[in-house]
SETORMAR-232765 format. One line per 10 residues: number of its first residue (from 1); for each residue y, z, x of C-alpha. Coordinates in nm, 2 decimals, padded with zeros to 4 digits. Layout:
N
NUM) Y Z X ~ ...
This chain:
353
1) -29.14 -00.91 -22.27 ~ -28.91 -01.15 -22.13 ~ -28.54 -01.13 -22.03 ~ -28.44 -01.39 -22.30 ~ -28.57 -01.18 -22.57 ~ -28.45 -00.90 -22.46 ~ -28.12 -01.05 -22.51 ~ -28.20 -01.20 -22.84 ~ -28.25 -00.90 -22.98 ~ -28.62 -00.92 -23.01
11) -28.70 -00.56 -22.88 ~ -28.58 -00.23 -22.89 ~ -28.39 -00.23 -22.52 ~ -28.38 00.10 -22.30 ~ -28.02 00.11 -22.24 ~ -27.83 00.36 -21.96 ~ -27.46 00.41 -22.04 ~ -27.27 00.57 -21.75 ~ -26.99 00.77 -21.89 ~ -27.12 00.75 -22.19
21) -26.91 01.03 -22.30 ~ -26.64 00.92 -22.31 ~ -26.36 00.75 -22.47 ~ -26.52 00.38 -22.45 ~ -26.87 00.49 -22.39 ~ -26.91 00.70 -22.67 ~ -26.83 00.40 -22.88 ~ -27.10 00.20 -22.70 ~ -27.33 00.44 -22.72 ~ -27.26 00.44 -23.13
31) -27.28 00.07 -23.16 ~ -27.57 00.03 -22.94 ~ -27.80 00.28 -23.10 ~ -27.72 00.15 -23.39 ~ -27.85 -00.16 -23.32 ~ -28.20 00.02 -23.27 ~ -28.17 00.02 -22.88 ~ -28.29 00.38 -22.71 ~ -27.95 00.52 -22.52 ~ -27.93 00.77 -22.25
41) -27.57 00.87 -22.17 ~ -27.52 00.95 -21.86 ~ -27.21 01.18 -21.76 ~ -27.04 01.46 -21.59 ~ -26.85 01.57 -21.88 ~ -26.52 01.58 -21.62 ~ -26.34 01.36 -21.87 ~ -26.58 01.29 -22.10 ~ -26.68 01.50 -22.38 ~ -27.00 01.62 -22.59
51) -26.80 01.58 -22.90 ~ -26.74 01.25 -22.89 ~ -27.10 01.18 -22.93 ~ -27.18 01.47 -23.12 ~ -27.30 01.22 -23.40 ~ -27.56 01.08 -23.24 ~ -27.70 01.38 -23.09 ~ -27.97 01.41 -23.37 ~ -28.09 01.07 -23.32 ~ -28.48 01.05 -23.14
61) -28.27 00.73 -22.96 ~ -28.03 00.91 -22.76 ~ -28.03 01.14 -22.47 ~ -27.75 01.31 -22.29 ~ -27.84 01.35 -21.92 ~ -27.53 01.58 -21.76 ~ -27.47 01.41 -21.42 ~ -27.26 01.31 -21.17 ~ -27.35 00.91 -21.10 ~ -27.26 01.00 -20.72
71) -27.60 01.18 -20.73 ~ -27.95 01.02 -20.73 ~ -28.07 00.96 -21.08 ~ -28.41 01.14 -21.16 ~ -28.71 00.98 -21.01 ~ -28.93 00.72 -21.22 ~ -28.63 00.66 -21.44 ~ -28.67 00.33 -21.63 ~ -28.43 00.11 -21.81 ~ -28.34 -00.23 -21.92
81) -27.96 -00.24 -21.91 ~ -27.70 -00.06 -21.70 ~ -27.38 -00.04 -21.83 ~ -27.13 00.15 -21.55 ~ -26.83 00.30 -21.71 ~ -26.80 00.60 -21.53 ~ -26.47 00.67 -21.40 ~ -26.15 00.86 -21.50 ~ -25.94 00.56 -21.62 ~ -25.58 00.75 -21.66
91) -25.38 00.78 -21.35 ~ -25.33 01.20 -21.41 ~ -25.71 01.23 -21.41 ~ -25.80 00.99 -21.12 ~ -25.51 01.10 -20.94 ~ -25.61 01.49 -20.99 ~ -25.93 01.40 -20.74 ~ -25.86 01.07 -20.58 ~ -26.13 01.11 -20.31 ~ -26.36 01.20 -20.59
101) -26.23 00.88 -20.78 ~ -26.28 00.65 -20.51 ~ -26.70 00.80 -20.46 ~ -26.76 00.74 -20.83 ~ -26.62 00.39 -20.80 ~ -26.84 00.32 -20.45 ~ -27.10 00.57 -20.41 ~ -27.15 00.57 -20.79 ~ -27.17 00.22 -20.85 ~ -27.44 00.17 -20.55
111) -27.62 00.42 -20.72 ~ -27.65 00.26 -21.04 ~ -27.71 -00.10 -20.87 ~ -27.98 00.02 -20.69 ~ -28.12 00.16 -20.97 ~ -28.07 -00.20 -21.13 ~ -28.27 -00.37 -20.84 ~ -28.53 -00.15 -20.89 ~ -28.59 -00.14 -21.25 ~ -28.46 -00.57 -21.25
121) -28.20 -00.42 -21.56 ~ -27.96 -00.61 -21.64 ~ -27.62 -00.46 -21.48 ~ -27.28 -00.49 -21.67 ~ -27.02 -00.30 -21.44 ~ -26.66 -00.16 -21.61 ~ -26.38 -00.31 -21.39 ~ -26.01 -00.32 -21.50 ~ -25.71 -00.50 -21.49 ~ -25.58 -00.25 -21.23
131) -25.76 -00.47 -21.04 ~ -25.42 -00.72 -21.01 ~ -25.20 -00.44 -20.92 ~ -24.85 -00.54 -21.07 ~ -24.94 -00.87 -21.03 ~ -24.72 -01.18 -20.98 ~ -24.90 -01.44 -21.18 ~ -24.88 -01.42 -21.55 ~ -25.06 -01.40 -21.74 ~ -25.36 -01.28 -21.52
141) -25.71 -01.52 -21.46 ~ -25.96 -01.39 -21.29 ~ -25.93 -01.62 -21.02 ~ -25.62 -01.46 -20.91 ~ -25.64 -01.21 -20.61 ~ -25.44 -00.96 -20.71 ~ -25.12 -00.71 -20.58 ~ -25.23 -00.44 -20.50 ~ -25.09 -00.14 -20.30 ~ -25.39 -00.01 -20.11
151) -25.21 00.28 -19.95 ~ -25.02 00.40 -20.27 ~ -25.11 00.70 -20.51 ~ -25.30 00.43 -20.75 ~ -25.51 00.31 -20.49 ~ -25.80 00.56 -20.54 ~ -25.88 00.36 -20.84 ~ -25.70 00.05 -20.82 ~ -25.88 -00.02 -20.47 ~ -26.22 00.16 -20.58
161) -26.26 -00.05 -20.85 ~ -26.20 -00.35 -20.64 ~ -26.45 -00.21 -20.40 ~ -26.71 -00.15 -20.68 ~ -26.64 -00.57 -20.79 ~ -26.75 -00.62 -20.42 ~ -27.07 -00.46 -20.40 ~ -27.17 -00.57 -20.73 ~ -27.11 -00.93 -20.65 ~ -27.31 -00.89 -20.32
171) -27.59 -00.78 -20.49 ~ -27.55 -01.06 -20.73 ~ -27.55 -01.31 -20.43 ~ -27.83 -01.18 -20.25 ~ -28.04 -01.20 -20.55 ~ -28.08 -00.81 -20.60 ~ -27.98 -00.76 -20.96 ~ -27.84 -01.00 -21.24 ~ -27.45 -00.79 -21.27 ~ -27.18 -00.87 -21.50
181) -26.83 -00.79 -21.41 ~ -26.56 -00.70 -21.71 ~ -26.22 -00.63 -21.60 ~ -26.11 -00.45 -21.92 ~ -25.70 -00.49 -21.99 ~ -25.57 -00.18 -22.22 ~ -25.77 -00.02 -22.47 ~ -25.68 00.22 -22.75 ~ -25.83 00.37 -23.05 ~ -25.99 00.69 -23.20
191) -26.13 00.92 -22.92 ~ -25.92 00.90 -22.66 ~ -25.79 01.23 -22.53 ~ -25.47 01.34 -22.65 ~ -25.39 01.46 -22.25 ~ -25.48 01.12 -22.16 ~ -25.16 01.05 -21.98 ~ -25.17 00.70 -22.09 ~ -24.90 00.50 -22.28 ~ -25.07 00.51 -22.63
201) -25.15 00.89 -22.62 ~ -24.84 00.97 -22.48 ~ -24.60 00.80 -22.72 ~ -24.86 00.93 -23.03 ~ -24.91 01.29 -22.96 ~ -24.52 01.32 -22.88 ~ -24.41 01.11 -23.21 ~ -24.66 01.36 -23.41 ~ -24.53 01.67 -23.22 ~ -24.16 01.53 -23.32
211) -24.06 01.57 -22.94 ~ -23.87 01.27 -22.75 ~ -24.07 00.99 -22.61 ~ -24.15 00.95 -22.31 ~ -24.03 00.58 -22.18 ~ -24.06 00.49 -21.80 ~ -23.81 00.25 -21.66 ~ -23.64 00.03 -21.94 ~ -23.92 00.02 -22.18 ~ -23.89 -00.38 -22.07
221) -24.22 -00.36 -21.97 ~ -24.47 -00.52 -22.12 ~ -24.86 -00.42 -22.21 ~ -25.12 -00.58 -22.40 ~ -25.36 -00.32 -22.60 ~ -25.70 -00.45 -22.74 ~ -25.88 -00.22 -23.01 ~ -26.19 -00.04 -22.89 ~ -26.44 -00.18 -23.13 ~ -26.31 -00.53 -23.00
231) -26.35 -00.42 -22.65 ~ -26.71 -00.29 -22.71 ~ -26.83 -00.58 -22.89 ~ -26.76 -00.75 -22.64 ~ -26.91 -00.58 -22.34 ~ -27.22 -00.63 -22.57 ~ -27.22 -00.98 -22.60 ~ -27.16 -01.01 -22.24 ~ -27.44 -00.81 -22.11 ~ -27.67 -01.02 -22.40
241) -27.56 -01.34 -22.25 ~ -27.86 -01.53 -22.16 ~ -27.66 -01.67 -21.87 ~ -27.45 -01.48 -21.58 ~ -27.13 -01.60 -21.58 ~ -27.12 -01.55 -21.23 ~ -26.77 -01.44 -21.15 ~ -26.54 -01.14 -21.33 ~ -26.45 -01.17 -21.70 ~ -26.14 -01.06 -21.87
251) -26.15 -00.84 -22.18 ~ -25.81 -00.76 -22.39 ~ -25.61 -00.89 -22.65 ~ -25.36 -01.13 -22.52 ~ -25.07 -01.01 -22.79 ~ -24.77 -00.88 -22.54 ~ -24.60 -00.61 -22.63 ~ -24.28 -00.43 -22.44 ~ -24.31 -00.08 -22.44 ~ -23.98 -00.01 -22.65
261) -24.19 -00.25 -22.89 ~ -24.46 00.01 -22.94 ~ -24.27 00.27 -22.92 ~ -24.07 00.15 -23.25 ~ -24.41 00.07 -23.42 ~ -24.55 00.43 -23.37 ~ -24.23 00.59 -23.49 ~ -24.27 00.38 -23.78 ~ -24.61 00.44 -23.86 ~ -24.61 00.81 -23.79
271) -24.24 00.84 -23.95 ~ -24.11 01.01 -23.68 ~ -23.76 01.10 -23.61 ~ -23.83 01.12 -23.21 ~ -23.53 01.00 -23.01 ~ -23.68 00.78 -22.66 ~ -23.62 00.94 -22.33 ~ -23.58 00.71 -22.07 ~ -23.74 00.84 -21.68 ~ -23.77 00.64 -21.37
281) -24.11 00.44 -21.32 ~ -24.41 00.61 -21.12 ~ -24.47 00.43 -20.82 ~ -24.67 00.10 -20.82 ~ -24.64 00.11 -21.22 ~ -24.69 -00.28 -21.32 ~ -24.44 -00.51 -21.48 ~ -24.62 -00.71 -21.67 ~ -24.93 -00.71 -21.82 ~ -25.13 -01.00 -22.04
291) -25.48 -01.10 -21.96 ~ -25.59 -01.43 -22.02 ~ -25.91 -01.47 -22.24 ~ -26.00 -01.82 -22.19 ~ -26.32 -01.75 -22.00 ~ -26.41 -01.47 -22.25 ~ -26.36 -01.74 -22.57 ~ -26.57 -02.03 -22.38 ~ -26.84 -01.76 -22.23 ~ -26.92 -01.58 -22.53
301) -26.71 -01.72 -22.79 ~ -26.52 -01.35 -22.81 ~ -26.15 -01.27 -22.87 ~ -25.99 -00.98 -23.07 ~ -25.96 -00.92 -23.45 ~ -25.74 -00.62 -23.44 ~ -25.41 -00.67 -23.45 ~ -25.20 -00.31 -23.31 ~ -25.04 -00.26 -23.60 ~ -25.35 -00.22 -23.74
311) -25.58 -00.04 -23.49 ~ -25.27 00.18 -23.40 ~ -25.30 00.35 -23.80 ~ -25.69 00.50 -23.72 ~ -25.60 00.59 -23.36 ~ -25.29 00.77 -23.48 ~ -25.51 00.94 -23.76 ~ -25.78 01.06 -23.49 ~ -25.48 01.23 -23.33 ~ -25.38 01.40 -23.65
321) -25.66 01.50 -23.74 ~ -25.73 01.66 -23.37 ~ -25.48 01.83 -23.45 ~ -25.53 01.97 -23.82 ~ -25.84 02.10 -23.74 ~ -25.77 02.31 -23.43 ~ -25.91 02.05 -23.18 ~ -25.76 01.99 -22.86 ~ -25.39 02.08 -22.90 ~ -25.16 01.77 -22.88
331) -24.98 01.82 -22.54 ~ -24.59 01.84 -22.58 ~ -24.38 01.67 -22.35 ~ -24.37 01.94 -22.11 ~ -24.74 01.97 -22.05 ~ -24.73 01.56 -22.03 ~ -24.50 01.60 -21.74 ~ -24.70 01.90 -21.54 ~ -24.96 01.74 -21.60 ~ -24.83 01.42 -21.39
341) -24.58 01.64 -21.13 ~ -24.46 01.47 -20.80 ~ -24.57 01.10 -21.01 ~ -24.33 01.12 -21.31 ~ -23.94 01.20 -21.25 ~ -23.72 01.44 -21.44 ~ -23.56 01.22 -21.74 ~ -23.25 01.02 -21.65 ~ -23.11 00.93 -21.97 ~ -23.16 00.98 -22.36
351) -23.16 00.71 -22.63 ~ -23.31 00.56 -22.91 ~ -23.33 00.13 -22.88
């Protein structure tokens, strides 16, 4: 069977998803078996989670193999595609092991490349847009470099993931493996974890707990947040692309929202009374950030269909329903801010915008 009809769709594909898991891979995992493709999920369950692919579990096309990526795979292993998502993607969980952060993004990623050479799979590699630090052009291209603090508390992912980009562009070059770089901008929807530590979980669970908001700096700041069945759709038409882009490829929706912005559109949604509680930024905390999608739209034709004010309504029902039915608890506030001691300051001031 060749490549090209592999990528057509002509034959059922044996597909390895590292963190497969979790919040994103689990809804790769759904979308791929369901096009017919056998899965193995790859993933050390440190932020991932059996539940969210509970679902598929009874499926003869999917396997869960519990693993760290930093480990060798099991001998004889064969596969078609990689795709490498594992990594904790929220700074309290990468931050909680940054040394462990850093392996999976390095000693992981060789793994899985190597792996890639030897099976010739086709390798789609999970960057990020923390990739640009808190850049100074805007919006972001992939041609741009990047402002990065390789010293700071984000560096353990900011700079691993820039590492990872490295290696798999060398083995690109050399001819070792045909790899695919996504750097994927902010991404929300049902499954995320409600200690995530991210903006969306944050502002959700604490609007549906009816506690104040958490808002770093003036809330000025701006995000851009692309729906997770956007996101994965794409990832999927980039890894079927007959022909390697050959450079890094932005993913997100290109809407820009400040975060007093989204914090007004969760209140209203979730008709919360939650006043906004304003705290100093974390250190190295971006600006600004949009990505721009040109490449993405020319490449592969993809952009976003979600708009947030739509996507936000299931992800704040996955929430709710966490927490009706006795799932994880929906941190408070307080538990938000141990979680994150010594990164996020004591509240300076109170008000609603």
């Amino acid at each position: 069977m060749k490549r090209e009809d592999f990528a057509n769709g002509a034959a059922m594909k044996r597909i390895l998803v590292a963190g497969g898991a979790g919040f994103l891979g689990s809804h790769l995992c759904e979308l791929l078996v369901g096009q017919g493709h056998h899965v193995t999920c790859v993933d050390n369950l440190a932020t991932g989670s059996l539940r969210n692919v509970k679902a598929l579990t009874g499926s003869n096309r999917f396997v869960i193999l519990k693993q760290d990526i930093c480990d060798p795979l099991p001998e004889g292993f064969m596969v078609d595609e990689i795709y490498n998502l594992a990594c904790a993607a929220s700074p309290p969980h990468y931050q909680a092991d940054p040394v462990g952060t850093m392996m999976t993004c390095v000693v992981g990623t060789n793994n899985l490349l190597a792996l890639a050479e030897r099976c010739d799979a086709r390798f789609l590699q999970a960057s990020t847009s923390e990739v640009y630090g808190d850049p100074e052009q805007h919006p972001q291209r992939e041609d741009y470099w990047g402002h990065v603090n390789p010293t700071g508390p984000r560096a353990c992912y900011d700079e691993g993931k820039r590492a990872a980009e490295t290696l798999c562009f060398d083995y690109l070059r050399a001819g070792r493996a045909d790899v695919r770089v996504v750097r994927i901008f902010n991404t929300y929807g049902p499954r995320m974890r409600p200690d995530d530590g991210r903006i969306i979980s944050n502002l959700v669970c604490q609007a549906l707990s009816g506690e104040p908001l958490t808002i770093y700096g003036t809330g000025e700041q701006t995000r851009s947040f692309c729906y997770v069945s956007d996101l994965v759709r794409g990832l999927v038409q980039m890894m079927g692309a007959k022909d390697n882009p050959g450079g890094p490829v932005n993913f997100g929706n290109p809407g820009e929202f400040t975060i007093n912005e989204l914090a007004e559109l969760v209140l209203k949604i979730t008709g919360s009374t939650s006043e906004l509680t304003l705290h100093p930024l974390p250190v190295d905390d971006p600006q600004r950030r949009r990505p721009d999608i040109s490449r993405a739209r020319e490449l592969f034709g993809w952009q976003p269909e979600i708009p947030l004010v739509e996507g936000l309504r299931p992800t704040i029902d996955w929430f709710a329903g966490e927490t009706r039915k006795g799932g994880r608890a929906v941190p408070s506030g307080a538990h938000l801010a141990r979680e994150t001691a010594g990164r996020l300051p004591e509240p300076v001031a109170a008000q609603r915008h």
